[in-house]
N, C-alpha and C positions, 0 to 999 in steps of 0.2 A: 917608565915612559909616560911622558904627560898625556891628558886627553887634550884632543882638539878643541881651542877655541872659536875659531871664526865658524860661520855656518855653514852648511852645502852650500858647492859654487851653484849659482843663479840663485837661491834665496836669501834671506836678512834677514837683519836683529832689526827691528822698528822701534826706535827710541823715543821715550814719551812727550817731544817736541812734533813729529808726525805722527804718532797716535792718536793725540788728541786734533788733529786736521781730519785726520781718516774716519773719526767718532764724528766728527760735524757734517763732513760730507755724507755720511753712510745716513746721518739723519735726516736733510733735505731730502735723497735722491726718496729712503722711505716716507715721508711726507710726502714727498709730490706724488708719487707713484700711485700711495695709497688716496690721491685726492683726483685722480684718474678711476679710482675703481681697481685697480688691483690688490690682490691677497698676498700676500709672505706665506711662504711653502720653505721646506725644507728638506734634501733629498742626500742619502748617505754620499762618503768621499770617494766609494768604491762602487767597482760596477762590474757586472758578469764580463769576462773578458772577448767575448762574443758580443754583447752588444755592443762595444767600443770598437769591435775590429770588423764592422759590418760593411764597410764599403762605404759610409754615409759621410765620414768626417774630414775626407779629403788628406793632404798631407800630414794632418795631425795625429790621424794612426799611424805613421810614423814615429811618435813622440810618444808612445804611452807608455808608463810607468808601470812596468808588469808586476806582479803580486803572486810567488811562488806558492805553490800549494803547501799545507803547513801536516806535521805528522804524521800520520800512517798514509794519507794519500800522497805525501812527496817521495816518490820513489827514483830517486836519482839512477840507481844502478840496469834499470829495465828501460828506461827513458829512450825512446826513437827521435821525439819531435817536440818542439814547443808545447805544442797542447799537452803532453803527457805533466807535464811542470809547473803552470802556470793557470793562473782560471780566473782571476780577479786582475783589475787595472784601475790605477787612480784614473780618475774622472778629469776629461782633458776640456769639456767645457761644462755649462750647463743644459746645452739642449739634449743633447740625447738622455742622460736623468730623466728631465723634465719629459720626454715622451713615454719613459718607460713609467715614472709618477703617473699621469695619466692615464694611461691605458690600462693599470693596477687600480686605480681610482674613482675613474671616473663617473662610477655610480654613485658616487658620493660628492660628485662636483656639479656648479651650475653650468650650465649651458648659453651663451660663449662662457667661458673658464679665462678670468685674468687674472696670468701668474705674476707674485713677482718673486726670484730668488738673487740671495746675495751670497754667495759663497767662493772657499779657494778652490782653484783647480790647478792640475800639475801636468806641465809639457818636459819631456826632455829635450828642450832646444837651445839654441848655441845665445845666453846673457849676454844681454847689448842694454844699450841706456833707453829705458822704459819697459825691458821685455825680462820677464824671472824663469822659473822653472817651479814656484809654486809662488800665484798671485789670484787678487782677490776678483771677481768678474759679476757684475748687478746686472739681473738679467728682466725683461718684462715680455710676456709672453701672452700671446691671444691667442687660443684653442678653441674649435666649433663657431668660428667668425668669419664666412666664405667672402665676405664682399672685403671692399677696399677702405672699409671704416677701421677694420684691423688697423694697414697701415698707415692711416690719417693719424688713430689716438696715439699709434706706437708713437711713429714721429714728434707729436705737439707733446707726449709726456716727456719724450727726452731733451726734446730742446727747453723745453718751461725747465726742468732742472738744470741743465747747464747756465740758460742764463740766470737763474737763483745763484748759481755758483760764482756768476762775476764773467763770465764767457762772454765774446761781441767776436762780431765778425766774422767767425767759422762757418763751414758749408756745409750743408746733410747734401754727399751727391745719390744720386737715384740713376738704377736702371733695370733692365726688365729681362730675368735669362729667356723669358720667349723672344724678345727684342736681339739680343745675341743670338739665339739660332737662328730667326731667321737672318739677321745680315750674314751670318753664315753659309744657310743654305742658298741665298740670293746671289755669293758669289764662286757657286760648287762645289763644296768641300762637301763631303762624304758625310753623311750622320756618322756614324761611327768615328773619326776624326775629331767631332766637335772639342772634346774635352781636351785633347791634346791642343788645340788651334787656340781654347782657352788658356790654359796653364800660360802661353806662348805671347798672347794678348797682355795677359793682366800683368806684364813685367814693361809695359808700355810708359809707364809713367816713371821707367830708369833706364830704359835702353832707349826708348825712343820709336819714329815711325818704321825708319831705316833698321832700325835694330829688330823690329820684331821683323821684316821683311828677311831680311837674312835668315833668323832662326826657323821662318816657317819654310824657306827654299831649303835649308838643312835638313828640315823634316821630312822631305821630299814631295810637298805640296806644288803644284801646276802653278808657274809663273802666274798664269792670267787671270786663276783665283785669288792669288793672292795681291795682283795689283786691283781687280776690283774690290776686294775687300775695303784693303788700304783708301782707296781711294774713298769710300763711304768716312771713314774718319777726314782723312782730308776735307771734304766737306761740309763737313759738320763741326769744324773751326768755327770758334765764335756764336755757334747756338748752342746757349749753356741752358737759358730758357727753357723750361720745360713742355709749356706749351708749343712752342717754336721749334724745338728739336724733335720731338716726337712726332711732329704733324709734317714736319721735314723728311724722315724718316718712313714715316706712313705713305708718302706720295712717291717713293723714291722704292721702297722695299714691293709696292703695289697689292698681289693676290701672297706675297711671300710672310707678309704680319698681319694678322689677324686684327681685324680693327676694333673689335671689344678689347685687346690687349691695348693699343693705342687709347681707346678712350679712359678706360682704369685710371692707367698712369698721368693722363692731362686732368682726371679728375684729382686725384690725390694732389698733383702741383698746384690745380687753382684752390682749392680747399685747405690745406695746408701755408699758402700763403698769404690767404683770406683772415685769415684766425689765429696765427702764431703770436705766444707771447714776447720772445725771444729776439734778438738781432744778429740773424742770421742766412742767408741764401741758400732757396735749395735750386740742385745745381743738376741737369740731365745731364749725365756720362755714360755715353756708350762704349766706355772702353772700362767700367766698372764691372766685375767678373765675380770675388768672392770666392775664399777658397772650398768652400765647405761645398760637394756634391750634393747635400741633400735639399738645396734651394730649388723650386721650384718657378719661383714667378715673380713677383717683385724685390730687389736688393737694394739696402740702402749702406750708407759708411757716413762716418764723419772726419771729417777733413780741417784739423785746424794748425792758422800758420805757425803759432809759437812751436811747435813740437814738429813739422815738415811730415807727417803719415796721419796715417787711422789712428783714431784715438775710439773707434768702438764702429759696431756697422751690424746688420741682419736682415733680414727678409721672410718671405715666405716658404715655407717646408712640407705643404698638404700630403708629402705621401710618406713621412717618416712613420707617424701612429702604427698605421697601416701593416707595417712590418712586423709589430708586435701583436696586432687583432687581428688581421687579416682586411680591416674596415679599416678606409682613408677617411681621418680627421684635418677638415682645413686647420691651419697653424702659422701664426706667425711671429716671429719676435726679434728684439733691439737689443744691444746687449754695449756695456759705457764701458770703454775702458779703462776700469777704475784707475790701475795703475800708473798709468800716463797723465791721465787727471790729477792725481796726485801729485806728480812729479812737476809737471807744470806751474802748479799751486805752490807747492816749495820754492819752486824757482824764483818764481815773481814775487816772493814776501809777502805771500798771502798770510789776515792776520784773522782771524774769527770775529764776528760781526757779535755785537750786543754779547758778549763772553761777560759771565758773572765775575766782581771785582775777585781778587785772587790775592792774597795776602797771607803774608809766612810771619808765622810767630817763632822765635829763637829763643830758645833757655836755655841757661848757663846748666852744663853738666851738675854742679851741684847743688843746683834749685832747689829747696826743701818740697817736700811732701806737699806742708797743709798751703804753701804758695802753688803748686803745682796744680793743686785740685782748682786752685782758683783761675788761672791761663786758662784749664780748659774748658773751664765755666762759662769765662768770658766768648772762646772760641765758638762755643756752642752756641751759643746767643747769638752771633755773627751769622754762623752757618744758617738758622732757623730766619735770618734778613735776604735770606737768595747768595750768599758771600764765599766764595773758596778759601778755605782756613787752613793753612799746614801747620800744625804744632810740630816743631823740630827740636834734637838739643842741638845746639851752638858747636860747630866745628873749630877746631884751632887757628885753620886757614879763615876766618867768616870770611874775608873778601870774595874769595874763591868760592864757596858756598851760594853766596848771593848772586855771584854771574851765572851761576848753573840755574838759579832758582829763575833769576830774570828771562834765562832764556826758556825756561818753562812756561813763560807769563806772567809772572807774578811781579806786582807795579809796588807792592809796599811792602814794608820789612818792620816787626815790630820785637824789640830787644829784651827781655827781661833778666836780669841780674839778680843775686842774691846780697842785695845791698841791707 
C-alpha cells in the first residue's frame, strides 16, 4: 500500500513561491517589532494539558490537540477518564505559553517585559479559506505595563507593520469588556448570564440586530432586557468615532461605566490617532466581544475589507499570570493574523520590494569538470555583488525548467554548453 501523499486535512505543503513571501513578511513584522522595543522569546509547542484546559481560552479548548501519555505511564487497560491518558496538548495560541514563560521567568526579565513571539499553533477546527489546523501566529506582548501606553504601542506597532506591508484602509475596531458589562448590566441581565448574552452578541455582525434578539428570547432572557439592550446598539448607529461613541455611551450607561474606563479608552483613540503611521481608522464597536475569556479590559481586532473578517485582534489579560503565581501581572497583547495576511498578499500579486537580482545559471549535463569549476567561479563573484545565483544542470524540457524558475523570481537565465 502506498504512503499518503497529500498532507493532514487543514494543513500544507508551502511551496517556495510563498515561502519566500512568508520569509519577507516574517522579516518586516520582526524589524518593526523590534524597533518598538520588543524582544523575540521562544516558548515549546507543547503545553501541560491543564494549562490549556483552564477555562481561559474560550471555545478553543474545544480544539486542543491532545498528546497521549507515552510508555509505562499510558495505561490504556485501567483508563476511567481522559486525564488517566492524556497530559500534554499542542499549544492552541500564543498567550497562554507566553504567561506561563513569564511567570517561570520573570526574574530574569525587565520590567514592563516586551514580548515578541512568532510561532505555529495547532486548532482542531473545521479548514475554511484563511483558517488551518496548524498555522503560523506573531504575537506582541506587554507584561507589568498597568496604564494604557500598553495599548497605544501595541496598536502603532502593528499598524506601522501592516502598512510596511502595502495595507490602506483597514480598521483596528476597539472596545472595552468593562464597556460590555456595563451596557449589560444597564439593561438587567444577570452577572452570571453575561458570557452567555456574549457568545449571543458577537454573532451580530452575521445574524444581524433581529437575529441576535431572537436567540437571546431563546435563551430565555426578559423581553424588556433585551430590547433595551438592543436598543443601545441601535443608537449608536453611526458613532464609529471613538471619542464620540464612548462619551455617548458614558452619558447614556450613567453610574453603570465607570468613567476612568471611558476616559482610558478616549485616551488611547485620541493618542493613537495623533501619531499613527499607517492609513488606517480606528473604529469604536461595541458589539466587538473576542472569543477568549481571559480578556479583561480593553480589546481590539482588525478588520480589513479585501478578506471580509479578522485578519488578527487582542487586548488586555491582567489576571491570567496570576493563575500561575498567585500575583496578578497587568498584560496585554496583539496578535497579526499571519495567515490571512499571507493569503491576501498571494491574492493581489504581491511582489517583493528591492528583492536581490535572482539569476539561474544552466549547464549542459555533460559540462566538463575544469569548465564547471569555472561557472561556479563566476557564480561566486556574482553572489559576493548582493546577486541570487542558482547554478543548475540543464533539463531536457529547459522551456519548462525556465517557467518554474521564472515563477520563482528569477528575471535571467544564463546557458552554458560544452561547445
Amino acid at each position: 500500500m502506498a504512503l499518503a501523499k497529500k498532507p493532514v486535512n487543514g494543513m500544507k505543503d508551502i511551496l517556495p513561491e510563498e515561502m519566500q513571501i512568508r520569509d519577507y513578511v516574517m522579516n518586516v513584522i520582526k524589524e518593526t517589532y523590534r524597533s518598538f522595543g520588543f524582544t523575540p522569546i521562544e516558548t515549546p509547542c507543547m503545553e501541560n494539558i491543564g494549562n490549556l484546559s483552564s477555562k481561559q481560552g474560550g471555545e478553543n479548548e474545544k480544539l486542543i490537540f491532545k498528546v497521549l501519555k507515552r510508555g509505562e505511564k499510558l495505561k490504556l487497560e485501567t483508563a476511567q477518564n481522559e486525564e488517566d491518558v492524556v497530559d500534554f496538548g499542542m499549544r492552541y495560541d500564543l498567550t497562554v505559553p507566553l504567561a506561563r514563560f513569564y511567570s517561570n521567568n520573570s526574574n530574569n526579565l525587565p520590567s514592563p517585559f516586551k514580548a515578541l513571539q512568532m510561532g505555529n499553533v495547532w486548532r482542531a477546527d473545521r479548514p475554511q479559506r484563511g483558517r488551518y489546523r496548524q498555522f503560523m501566529q506573531c504575537d506582541i506582548d506587554i507584561l507589568g505595563e498597568p496604564s494604557n501606553l500598553a495599548e497605544i504601542e501595541l496598536i502603532l506597532a502593528t499598524t506601522t507593520t501592516l502598512g510596511k506591508l502595502g495595507f490602506k484602509n483597514f480598521q483596528i475596531r476597539i472596545n472595552e469588556r468593562r464597556i460590555l458589562k456595563a451596557m449589560a448590566k444597564y439593561s438587567g441581565f444577570s452577572e452570571d448570564s453575561y458570557d452567555t448574552v456574549f457568545i449571543i452578541l458577537d454573532k451580530m455582525d452575521k445574524i444581524g440586530l433581529e437575529g441576535v434578539a431572537q436567540e437571546l428570547e431563546k435563551g430565555g432572557f426578559e423581553k424588556s432586557s433585551i430590547e433595551k439592550y438592543l436598543g443601545l446598539f441601535r443608537d449608536m448607529e453611526g458613532k464609529e468615532d471613538v471619542a464620540e461613541g464612548v462619551s455617548y455611551l458614558a452619558e447614556k450607561l450613567g453610574e453603570f461605566l465607570d468613567a476612568d474606563t471611558a476616559k482610558n479608552l478616549q485616551e488611547i483613540g485620541a493618542c493613537v490617532n495623533d501619531t499613527k503611521a499607517a492609513d488606517f481608522d480606528l473604529v469604536f464597536d461595541p458589539t466587538l466581544v473576542r472569543g477568549m475569556s481571559y480578556y479583561t479590559g480593553t480589546i481590539f481586532e482588525i478588520a480589513m475589507p479585501e478578506f471580509g473578517g479578522s485578519c488578527g485582534g487582542g487586548g488586555r489579560y491582567d489576571k491570567m499570570i496570576g493563575k500561575f503565581t498567585g500575583n496578578d501581572v497587568p498584560a496585554c497583547g496583539f496578535s497579526i493574523g499571519f495567515e490571512r495576511i499571507i493569503l491576501l498578499l498571494l491574492e493581489s500579486g504581491f511582489q517583493i520590494p528591492g528583492q536581490s537580482e535572482k539569476i539561474a545559471y544552466l549547464v549542459e549535463k555533460n559540462y566538463p569538470e575544469d569548465k564547471l569549476t569555472q561557472v561556479i567561479a563566476l557564480a561566486q563573484e556574482e553572489r559576493k555583488a548582493g546577486k541570487q545565483i542558482l547554478v543548475a544542470r540543464m533539463n531536457k524540457n529547459k522551456k519548462f525548467q525556465k517557467e518554474k524558475l521564472a515563477a520563482e523570481g528569477y528575471t535571467e537565465f544564463k546557458e552554458f554548453f560544452n561547445k
